[in-house]
C-alpha positions as CSV (number, residue, x, y, z in Angstrom):
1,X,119.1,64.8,81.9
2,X,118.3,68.6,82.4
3,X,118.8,69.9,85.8
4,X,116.4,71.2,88.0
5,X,116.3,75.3,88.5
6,X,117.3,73.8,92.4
7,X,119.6,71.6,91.8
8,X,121.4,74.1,89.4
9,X,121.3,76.8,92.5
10,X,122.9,73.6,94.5
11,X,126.0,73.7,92.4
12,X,126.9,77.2,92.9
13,X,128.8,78.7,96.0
14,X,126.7,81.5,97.6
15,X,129.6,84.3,98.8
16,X,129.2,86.1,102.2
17,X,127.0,88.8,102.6
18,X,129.3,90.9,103.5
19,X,131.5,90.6,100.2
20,X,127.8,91.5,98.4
21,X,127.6,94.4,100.3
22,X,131.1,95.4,99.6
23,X,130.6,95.1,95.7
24,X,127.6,97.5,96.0
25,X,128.9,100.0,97.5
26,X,127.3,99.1,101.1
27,X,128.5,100.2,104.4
28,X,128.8,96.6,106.6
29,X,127.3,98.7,109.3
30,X,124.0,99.6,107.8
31,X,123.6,95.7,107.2
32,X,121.3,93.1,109.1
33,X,122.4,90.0,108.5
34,X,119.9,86.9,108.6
35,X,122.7,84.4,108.0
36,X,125.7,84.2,105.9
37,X,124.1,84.8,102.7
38,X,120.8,87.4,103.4
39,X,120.6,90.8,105.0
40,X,118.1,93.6,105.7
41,X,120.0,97.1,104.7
42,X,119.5,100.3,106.9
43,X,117.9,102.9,104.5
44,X,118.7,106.1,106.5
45,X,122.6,105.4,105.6
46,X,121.5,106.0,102.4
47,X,118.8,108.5,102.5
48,X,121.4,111.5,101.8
49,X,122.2,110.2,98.6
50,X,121.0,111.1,95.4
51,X,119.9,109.1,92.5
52,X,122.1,108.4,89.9
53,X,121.0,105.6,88.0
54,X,119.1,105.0,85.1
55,X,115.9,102.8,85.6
56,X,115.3,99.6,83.2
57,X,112.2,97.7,83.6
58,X,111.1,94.9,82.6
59,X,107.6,93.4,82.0
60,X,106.3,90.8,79.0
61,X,103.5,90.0,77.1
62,X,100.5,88.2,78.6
63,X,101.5,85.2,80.4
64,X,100.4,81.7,79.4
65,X,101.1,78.3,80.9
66,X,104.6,78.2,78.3
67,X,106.3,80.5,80.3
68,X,107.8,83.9,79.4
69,X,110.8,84.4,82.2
70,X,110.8,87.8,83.1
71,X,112.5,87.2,86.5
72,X,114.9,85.3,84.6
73,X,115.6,87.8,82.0
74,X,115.7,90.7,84.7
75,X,118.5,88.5,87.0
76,X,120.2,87.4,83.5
77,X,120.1,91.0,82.4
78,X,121.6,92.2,85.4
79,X,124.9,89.7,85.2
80,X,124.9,90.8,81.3
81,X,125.3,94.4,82.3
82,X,128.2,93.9,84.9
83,X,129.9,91.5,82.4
84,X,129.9,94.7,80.2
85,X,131.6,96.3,83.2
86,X,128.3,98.2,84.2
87,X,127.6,99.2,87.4
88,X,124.2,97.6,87.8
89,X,121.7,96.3,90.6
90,X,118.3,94.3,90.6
91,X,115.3,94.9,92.4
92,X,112.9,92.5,92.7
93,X,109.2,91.5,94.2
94,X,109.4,88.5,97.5
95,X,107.5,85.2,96.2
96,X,104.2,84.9,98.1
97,X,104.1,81.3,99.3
98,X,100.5,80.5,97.6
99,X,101.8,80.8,94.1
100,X,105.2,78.7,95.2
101,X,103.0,75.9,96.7
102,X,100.2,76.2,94.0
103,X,101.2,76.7,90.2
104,X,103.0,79.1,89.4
105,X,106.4,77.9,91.8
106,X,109.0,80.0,92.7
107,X,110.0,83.2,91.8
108,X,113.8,83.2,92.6
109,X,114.0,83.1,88.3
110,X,115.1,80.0,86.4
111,X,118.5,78.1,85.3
112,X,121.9,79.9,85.2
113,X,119.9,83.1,86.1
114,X,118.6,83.0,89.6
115,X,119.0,84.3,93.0
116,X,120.0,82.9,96.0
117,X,119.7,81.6,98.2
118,X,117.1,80.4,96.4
119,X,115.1,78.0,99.1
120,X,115.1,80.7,101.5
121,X,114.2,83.4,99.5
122,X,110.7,81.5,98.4
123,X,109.9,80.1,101.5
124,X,110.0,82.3,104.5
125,X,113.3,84.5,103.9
126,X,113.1,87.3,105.8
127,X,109.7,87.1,107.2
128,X,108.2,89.8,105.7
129,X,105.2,88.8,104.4
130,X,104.8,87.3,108.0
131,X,105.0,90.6,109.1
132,X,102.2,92.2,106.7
133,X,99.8,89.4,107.5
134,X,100.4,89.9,111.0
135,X,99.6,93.6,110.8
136,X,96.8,93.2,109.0
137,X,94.7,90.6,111.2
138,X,95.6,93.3,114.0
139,X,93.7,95.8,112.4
140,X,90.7,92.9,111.9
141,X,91.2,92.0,115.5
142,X,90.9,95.3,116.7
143,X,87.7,95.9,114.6
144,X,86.1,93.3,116.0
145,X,87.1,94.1,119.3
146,X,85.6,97.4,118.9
147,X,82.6,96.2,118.2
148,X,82.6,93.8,120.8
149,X,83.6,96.3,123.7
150,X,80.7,98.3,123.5
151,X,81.0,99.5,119.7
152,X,82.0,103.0,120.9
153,X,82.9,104.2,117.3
154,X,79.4,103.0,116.1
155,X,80.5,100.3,113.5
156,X,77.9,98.7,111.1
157,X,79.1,95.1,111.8
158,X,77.2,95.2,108.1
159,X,79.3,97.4,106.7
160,X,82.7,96.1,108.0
161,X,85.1,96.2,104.3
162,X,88.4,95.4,106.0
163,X,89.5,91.2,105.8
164,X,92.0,89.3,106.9
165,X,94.6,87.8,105.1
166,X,96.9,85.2,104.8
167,X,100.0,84.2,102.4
168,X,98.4,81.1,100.9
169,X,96.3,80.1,98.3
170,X,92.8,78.8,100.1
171,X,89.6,79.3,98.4
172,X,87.7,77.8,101.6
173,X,88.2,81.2,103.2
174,X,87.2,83.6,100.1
175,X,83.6,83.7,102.2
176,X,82.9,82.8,105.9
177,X,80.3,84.0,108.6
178,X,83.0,84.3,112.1
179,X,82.0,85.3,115.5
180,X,79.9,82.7,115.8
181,X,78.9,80.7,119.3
182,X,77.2,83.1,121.7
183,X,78.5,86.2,123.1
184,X,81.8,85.5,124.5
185,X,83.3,84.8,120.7
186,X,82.5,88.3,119.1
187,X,79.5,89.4,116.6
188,X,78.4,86.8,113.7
189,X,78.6,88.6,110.4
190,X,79.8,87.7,107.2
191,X,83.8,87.8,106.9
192,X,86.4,86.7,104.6
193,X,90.4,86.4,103.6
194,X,92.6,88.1,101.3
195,X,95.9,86.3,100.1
196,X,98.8,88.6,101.7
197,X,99.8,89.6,98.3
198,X,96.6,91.2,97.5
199,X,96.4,93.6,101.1
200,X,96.4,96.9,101.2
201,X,98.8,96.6,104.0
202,X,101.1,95.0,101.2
203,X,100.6,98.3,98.9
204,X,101.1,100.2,101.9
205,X,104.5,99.0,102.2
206,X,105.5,99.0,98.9
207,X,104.6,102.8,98.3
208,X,105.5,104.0,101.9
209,X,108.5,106.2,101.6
210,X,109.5,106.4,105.1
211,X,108.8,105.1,108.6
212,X,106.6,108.4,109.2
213,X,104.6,108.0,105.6
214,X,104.2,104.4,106.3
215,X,102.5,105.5,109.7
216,X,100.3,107.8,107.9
217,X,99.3,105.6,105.1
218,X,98.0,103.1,107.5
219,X,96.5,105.6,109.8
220,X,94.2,107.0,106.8
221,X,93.2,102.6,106.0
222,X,89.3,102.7,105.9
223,X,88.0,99.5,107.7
224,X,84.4,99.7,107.8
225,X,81.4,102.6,108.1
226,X,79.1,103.8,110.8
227,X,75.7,103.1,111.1
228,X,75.4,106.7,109.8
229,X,77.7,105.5,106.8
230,X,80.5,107.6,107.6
231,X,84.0,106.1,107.4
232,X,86.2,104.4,110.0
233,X,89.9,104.1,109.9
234,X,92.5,102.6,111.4
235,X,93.5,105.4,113.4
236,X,90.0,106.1,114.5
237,X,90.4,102.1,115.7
238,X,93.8,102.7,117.4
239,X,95.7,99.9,115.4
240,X,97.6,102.1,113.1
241,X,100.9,102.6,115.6
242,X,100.8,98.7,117.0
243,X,100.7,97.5,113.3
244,X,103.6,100.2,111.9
245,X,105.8,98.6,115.1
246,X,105.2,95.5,113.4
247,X,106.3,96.3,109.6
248,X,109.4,98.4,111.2
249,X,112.0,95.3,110.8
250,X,110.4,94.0,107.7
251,X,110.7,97.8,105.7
252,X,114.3,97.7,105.4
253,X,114.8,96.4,101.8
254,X,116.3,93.2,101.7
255,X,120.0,92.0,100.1
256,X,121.2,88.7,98.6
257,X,123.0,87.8,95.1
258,X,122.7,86.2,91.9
259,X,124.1,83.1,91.0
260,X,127.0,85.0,88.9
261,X,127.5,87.4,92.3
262,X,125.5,90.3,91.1
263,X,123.9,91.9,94.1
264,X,120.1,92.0,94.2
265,X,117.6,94.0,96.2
266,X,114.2,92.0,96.9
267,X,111.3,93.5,99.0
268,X,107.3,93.4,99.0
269,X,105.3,91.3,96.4
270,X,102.1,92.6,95.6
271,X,100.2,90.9,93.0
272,X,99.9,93.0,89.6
273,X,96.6,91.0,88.5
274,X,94.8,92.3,92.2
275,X,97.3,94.7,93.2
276,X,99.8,97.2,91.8
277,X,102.8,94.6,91.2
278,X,105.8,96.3,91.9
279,X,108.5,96.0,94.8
280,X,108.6,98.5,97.4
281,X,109.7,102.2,97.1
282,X,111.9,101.8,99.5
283,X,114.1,99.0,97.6
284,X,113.7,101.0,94.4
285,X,115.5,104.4,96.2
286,X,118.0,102.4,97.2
287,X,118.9,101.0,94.0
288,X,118.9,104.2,92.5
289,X,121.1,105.3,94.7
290,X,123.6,102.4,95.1
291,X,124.4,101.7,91.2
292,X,124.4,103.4,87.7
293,X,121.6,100.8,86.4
294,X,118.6,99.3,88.7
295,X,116.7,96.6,86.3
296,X,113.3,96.2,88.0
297,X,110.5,94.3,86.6
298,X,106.6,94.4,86.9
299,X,104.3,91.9,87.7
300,X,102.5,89.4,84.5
301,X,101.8,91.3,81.5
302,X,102.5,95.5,80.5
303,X,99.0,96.0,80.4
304,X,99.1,95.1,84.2
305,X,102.2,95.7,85.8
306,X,103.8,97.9,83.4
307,X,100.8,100.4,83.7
308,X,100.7,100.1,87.1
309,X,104.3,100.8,87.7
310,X,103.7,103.9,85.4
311,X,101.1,105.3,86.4
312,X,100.7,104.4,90.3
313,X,105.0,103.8,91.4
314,X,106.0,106.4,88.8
315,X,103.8,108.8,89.4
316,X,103.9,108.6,92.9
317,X,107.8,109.0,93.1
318,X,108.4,111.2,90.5
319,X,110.9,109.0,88.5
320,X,110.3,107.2,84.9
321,X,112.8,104.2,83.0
322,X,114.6,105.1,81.0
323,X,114.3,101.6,78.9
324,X,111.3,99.5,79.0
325,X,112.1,95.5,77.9
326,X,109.3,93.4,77.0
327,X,109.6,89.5,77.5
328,X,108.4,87.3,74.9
329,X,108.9,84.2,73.3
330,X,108.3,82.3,70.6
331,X,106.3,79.5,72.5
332,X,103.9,82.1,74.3
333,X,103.1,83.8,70.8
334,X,101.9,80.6,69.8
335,X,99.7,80.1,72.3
336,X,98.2,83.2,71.9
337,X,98.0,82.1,68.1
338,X,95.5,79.1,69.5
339,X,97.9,76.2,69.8
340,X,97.4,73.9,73.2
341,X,100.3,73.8,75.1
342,X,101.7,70.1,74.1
343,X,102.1,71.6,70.3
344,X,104.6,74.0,71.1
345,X,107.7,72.5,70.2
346,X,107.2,72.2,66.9
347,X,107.6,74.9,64.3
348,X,104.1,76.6,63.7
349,X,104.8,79.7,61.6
350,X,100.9,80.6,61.2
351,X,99.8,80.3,65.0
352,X,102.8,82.5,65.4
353,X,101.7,85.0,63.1
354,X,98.3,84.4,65.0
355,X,99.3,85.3,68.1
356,X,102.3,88.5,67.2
357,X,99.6,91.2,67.7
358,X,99.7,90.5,71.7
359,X,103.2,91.6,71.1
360,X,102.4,94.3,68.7
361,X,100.1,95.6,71.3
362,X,102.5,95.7,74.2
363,X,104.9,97.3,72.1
364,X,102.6,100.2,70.8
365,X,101.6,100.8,74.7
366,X,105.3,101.2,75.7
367,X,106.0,103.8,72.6
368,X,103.0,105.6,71.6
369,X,100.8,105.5,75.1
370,X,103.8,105.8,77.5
371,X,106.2,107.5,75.2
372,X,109.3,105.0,76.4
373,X,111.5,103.0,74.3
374,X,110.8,98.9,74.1
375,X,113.6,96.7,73.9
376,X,112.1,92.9,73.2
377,X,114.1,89.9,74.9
378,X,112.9,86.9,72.9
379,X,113.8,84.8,75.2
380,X,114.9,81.6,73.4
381,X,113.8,77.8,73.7
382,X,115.3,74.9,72.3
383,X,112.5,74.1,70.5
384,X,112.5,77.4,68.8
385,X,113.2,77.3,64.7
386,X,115.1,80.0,63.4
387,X,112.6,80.8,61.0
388,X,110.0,81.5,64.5
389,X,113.0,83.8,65.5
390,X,113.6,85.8,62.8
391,X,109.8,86.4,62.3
392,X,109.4,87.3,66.1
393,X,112.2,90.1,64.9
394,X,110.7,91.3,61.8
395,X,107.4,91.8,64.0
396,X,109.9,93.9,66.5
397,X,111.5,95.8,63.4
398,X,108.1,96.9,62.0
399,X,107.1,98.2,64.9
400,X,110.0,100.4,65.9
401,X,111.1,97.9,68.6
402,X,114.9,96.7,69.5
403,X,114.9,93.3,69.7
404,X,117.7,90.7,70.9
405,X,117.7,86.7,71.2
406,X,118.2,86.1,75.1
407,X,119.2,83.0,76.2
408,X,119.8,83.4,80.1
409,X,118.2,80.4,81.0
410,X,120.9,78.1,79.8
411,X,124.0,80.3,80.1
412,X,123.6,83.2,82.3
413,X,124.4,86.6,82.1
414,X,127.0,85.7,78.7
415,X,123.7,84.4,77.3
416,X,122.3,88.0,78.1
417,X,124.6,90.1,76.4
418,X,123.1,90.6,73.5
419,X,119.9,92.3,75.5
420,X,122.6,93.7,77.5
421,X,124.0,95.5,74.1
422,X,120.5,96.8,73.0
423,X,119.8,98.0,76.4
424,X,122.5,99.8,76.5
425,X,122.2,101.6,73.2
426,X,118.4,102.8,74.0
427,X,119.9,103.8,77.4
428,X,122.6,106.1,75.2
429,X,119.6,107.9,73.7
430,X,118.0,111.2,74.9
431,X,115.4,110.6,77.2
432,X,112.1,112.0,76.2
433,X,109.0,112.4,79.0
434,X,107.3,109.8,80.0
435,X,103.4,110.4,79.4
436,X,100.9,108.9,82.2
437,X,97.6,106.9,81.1
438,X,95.3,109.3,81.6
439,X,95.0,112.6,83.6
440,X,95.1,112.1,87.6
441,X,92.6,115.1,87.9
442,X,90.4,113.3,85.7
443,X,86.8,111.5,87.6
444,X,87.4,107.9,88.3
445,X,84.7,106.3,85.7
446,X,86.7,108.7,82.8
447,X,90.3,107.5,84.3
448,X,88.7,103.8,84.2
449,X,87.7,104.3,80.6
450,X,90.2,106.2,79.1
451,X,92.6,103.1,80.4
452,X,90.4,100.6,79.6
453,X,90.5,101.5,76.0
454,X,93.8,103.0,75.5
455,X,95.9,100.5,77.0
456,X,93.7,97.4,76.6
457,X,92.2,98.3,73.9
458,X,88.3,97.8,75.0
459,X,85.5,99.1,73.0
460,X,83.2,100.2,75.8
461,X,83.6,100.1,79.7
462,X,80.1,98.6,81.6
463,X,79.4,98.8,85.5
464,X,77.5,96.3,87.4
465,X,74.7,97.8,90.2
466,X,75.8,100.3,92.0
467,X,79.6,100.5,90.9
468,X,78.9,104.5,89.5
469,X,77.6,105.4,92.0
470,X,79.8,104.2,94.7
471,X,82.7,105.6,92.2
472,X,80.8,109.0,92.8
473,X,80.5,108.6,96.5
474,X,84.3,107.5,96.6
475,X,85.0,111.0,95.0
476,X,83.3,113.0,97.0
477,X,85.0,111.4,100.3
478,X,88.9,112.1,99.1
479,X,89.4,109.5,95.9
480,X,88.7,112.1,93.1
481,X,93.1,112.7,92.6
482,X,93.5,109.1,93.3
483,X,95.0,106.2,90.5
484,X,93.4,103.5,88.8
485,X,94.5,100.0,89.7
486,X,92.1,97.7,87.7
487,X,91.9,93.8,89.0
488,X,91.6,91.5,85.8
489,X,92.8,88.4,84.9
490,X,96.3,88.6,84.0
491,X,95.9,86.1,80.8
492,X,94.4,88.4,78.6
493,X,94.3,91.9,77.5
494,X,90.7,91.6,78.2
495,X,88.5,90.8,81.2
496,X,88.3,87.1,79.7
497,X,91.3,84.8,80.5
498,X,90.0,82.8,77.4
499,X,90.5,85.8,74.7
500,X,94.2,85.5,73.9
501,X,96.0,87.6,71.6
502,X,95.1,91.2,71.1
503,X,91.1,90.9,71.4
504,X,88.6,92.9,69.9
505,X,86.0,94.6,69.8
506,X,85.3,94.5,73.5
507,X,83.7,95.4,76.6
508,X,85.5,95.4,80.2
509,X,82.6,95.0,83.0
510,X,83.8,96.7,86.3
511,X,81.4,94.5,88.8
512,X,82.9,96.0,92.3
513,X,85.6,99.1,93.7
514,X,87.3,100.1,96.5
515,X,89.2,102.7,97.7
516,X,92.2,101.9,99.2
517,X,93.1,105.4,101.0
518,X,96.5,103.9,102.5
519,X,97.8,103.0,99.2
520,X,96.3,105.7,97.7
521,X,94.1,104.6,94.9
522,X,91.0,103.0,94.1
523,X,90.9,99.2,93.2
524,X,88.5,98.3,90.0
525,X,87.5,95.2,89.9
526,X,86.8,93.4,86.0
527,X,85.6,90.3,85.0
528,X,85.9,87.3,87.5
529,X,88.5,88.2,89.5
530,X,89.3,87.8,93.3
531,X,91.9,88.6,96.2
532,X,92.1,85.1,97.0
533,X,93.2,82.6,94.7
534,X,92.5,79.0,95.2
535,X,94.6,76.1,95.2
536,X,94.9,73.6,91.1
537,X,94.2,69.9,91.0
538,X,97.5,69.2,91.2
539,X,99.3,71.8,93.9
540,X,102.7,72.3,93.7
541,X,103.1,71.5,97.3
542,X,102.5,68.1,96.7
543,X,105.9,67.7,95.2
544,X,107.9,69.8,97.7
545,X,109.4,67.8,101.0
546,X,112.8,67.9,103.2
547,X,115.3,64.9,103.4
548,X,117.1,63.0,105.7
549,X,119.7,65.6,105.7
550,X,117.4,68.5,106.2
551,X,117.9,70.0,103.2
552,X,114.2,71.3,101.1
553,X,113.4,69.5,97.2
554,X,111.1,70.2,95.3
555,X,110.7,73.5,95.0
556,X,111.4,74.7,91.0
C-alpha cells in the first residue's frame, strides 16, 4: 500500500535548525527560532549583500483536478541541484488554511519531495497569516470606529471598499449587512470578508521591501470615500503604524528544510487566481543573496502566476529568471483533451493530442511574449505509457522547449536530476532581456487588453457598467503607471473554468476593479470570480483529526 505524503514526512528525521542555517550560509544569531526545526531569519544581517544567484522559476500549465506538482517539482528540483553539488535554495508561498481544509490540501509538496515540518508548516507555522488578518480587521475596526465617533473624516458608510478578512474558506461571509442592533453596535451597512490570501494587506507584505516601505504601502491603503467622493486611507484613519507593529515579527522570511536537508525559505501566500501569487520580496532577496540558485515558483497556471511574477514582482524589483520550468503532465493534458478524471490512467493518445496546445501555449508565452527560456518537467505518473511520454516531448521539441521526465514524487531529488541537467544547461546560456507584457506607461483598459490577448489569447476584452469609467477615474487619482493583476479562474486560459485547453476565439468580460494603492496595482476582475472561496461537498477538514498521542492525521 502507497504511503501517505504525511506518513512519508513521518519517516524522515527533521535536523536542527541550526545545522540548516549553517548549510546556507546563515549566521545563528540573525535566527528566530520557533522550535527545533523552524526559524524566522533577521533580514538586515543580510541586507549588505549582493545578489548572486541566478533565479529559476517554476510555474505549470492550467491546473485540473489530476494534479500537476509544481511545489513538488520546485522542492524536488532543489535537492536535484545540490546532488549536482549546486549551491541552491527554495523559496516558497505559506499554505493558506482554506485551501488545506477545503480541496486543494496542503502545500508542503508531495512524496519524497516535501518540506518540513510538514504539519506545522500548513497549519499555523509561524503565525503569519495570523498576523495579516489581524492587521487587516484593524484597519476595518478603525473605519468603523471612525464613523461611529463622530465621522470626523466624513466617510460615506456607502462607499466603505475596505473588508475584513479571514484565512478560511466561508462563503456565508462573501456578503453581510454588520452594525446592526441600535446605536451602541456601530452603523448598519452592507460589509463582507475576504479570504487572507486574497488581502491587500497580504500583497502589501509580499512586495514591501523594508520595514519603512512596508509602512508606506499601508499608509497609501484606500478604505473608503467621502461623501464628496474623495479618497480615504489608512493613514488618514490612523491604523497604518498599529497594523505595521503587527506584521513586524511576521516580515522576517521564514526557514525550515526539505526532506533530503535542502534549506528552504517560505513566506506570504497570496493567491495567483485573486492576487499576484508570489512569496514575498523579502524571502526572494534573501535567497538571492544566500545561494548561487533560488528555485521559486508561481501560483496555478503561467498565464496567472507566471505573468504576475513578471510583470508585477519583476518589475517591481528589477530582477528577471534566468530559466523558466513549466510543470506538466501527461494526465493533466488529457484532461484538457476532454477526458473525465476516472479515465486517466489509461493510455489515450488522441485526448492527449487534444489537450498539448494548453502546453504549446504556455510555452510560446515564456519564449516569444517574455523572451525566457522554458524548460518542461513532465512530471511522471505511473499510469503514464511511454508512447504519452515521448509525444509530450516531441510537442516540447517542436516548440523550442527543453524537456526532461521528472519523477520527484517517488524518488526525490535523484528522481529530479534529469530537470536538474536541463536546468542547468539553459542556465549556461547567455541571458537575453526579459520583455514585460505590455508597457507600464500604457492606460489601464489598453494594459488590460493588450494582456488579455497576448498572453491569454482572447479575441476581444468587454466591460460590465461602469468598469471604464471607474478605470478612467482610477487614472486620474495615481493608478495610470500602476500593473495589471487580472482575477480569473485559474482552470482555464479564459474567463470560463469550463474551456480547457488553449480556447478560442474569445472574449474576457472585466465585470468590476480596484485599485489596490498599497500593493501598487489595480485588480481586474473576469468572469465569475471572488476573494472568498467557499467550502466543496466534501471538505478536506472532515478527514483531518489529532490522536491519542497528540500527534495531527489527515492532512495530505
Amino acid at each position: 500500500m502507497p504511503y501517505t505524503d504525511q506518513e512519508i514526512a513521518k519517516k524522515v528525521q527533521a535536523q536542527p535548525i541550526t545545522e540548516i542555517a549553517r548549510k546556507a550560509g546563515i549566521d545563528p544569531t540573525a535566527l528566530i527560532p520557533y522550535g527545533a526545526f523552524k526559524a524566522k531569519i533577521q533580514t538586515s544581517a543580510y541586507a549588505s549583500l549582493p545578489r548572486k544567484a541566478k533565479l529559476v522559476l517554476t510555474t505549470a500549465i492550467n491546473p485540473t483536478p489530476a494534479g500537476e506538482g509544481k511545489t513538488t517539482v520546485t522542492i524536488g528540483l532543489t535537492d536535484a541541484l545540490k546532488r549536482l553539488s549546486q549551491n541552491a535554495i527554495a523559496v516558497l508561498r505559506e499554505p493558506s488554511l482554506g485551501p488545506v481544509f477545503g480541496v486543494k490540501g496542503g502545500a508542503t509538496g508531495g512524496g519524497w519531495a516535501q518540506v518540513m515540518p510538514m504539519e506545522d508548516i500548513n497549519l499555523h507555522f509561524t503565525g503569519d497569516l495570523h498576523a495579516i488578518s489581524t492587521a487587516n480587521n484593524l484597519l476595518a475596526a478603525m473605519v468603523d470606529n471612525s464613523i461611529s465617533q463622530g465621522n470626523p473624516l466624513g466617510i460615506d458608510p456607502r462607499q466603505i471598499s475596505w473588508r475584513r478578512c479571514m484565512d478560511m474558506n466561508d462563503r456565508q461571509l462573501r456578503h453581510i449587512v454588520s452594525g446592526i442592533g441600535g446605536k451602541g453596535f456601530g452603523m448598519p451597512r452592507e460589509d463582507g470578508f475576504d479570504i487572507t490570501a486574497a488581502s491587500e494587506v497580504m500583497a502589501i507584505f509580499c512586495l514591501a521591501r523594508s520595514l519603512d516601505d512596508l509602512k508606506a504601502r499601508l499608509d497609501r491603503i484606500e478604505v473608503a470615500r467621502t461623501f464628496d467622493n474623495k479618497p480615504v486611507t489608512a493613514m488618514d484613519v490612523g491604523a497604518s503604524g498599529a497594523m505595521c507593529a503587527l506584521l513586524r515579527d511576521a516580515f522576517q522570511p521564514n526557514l525550515v528544510q526539505t526532506l533530503e536537508g535542502s534549506p528552504a525559505l517560505i513566506h506570504g501566500g497570496p493567491f495567483a487566481n485573486i492576487a499576484h501569487g508570489c512569496n514575498s520580496v523579502a524571502a526572494t532577496e534573501l535567497g538571492l543573496r544566500l545561494s548561487d540558485i533560488v528555485v521559486t515558483e508561481a501560483g496555478f497556471g503561467a498565464d496567472l502566476g507566471c505573468e504576475k511574477f513578471i510583470d508585477i514582482k519583476c518589475r517591481s524589483l528589477g530582477i528577471q529568471p534566468s530559466c523558466v520550468v513549466l510543470v506538466a503532465t501527461v494526465r493533466a493534458l488529457k484532461y484538457h483533451g476532454g477526458l473525465s478524471k476516472n479515465q486517466l490512467g489509461e493510455e489515450n493518445l488522441a485526448a492527449l493530442t487534444r489537450g498539448l496546445p494548453n502546453l504549446v501555449r504556455h510555452i510560446s508565452n515564456i519564449q516569444d511574449v517574455w523572451g525566457l527560456p522554458v524548460v518542461v518537467a513532465v512530471n511522471r505518473f505511473p499510469t503514464d505509457t511511454e508512447a504519452e511520454l515521448v509525444a509530450v516531448e516531441a510537442a516540447c521539441k517542436a516548440n523550442g522547449a527543453r524537456g526532461a521526465r521528472c519523477e520527484v514524487w517517488a524518488h526525490g531529488g535523484a528522481g529530479g536530476e534529469a530537470l536538474a541537467r536541463e536546468v542547468l544547461q539553459a542556465l549556461s546560456a547567455a541571458p537575453s532581456p526579459m520583455r514585460f507584457t505590455y508597457p507600464v506607461e500604457d492606460s489601464l483598459i489598453s494594459k488590460i487588453e493588450t494582456l488579455a490577448k497576448r498572453v491569454y489569447g482572447a479575441k476581444d476584452v468587454s466591460y460590465a457598467p461602469g468598469v471604464r469609467t471607474s478605470l478612467r477615474r482610477m487614472e486620474k487619482e495615481g493608478a495610470k503607471g500602476a500593473a495589471i493583476c487580472i482575477a480569473k479562474t485559474q482552470y482555464s486560459l479564459s474567463d470560463d473554468p469550463a474551456k480547457l485547453g488553449a480556447p478560442e476565439p474569445f472574449t474576457l468580460t472585466i465585470r468590476n476593479a480596484r485599485f489596490s494603492r498599497g500593493a501598487g496595482f489595480v485588480v481586474a476582475f473576469a468572469g465569475e470570480i471572488i476573494a472568498m472561496p467557499g467550502l466543496p461537498k466534501t471538505p478536506a477538514a472532515e478527514s483531518i483529526g489529532v490522536d491519542e498521542s497528540g500527534e495531527i492525521f489527515g492532512l495530505f
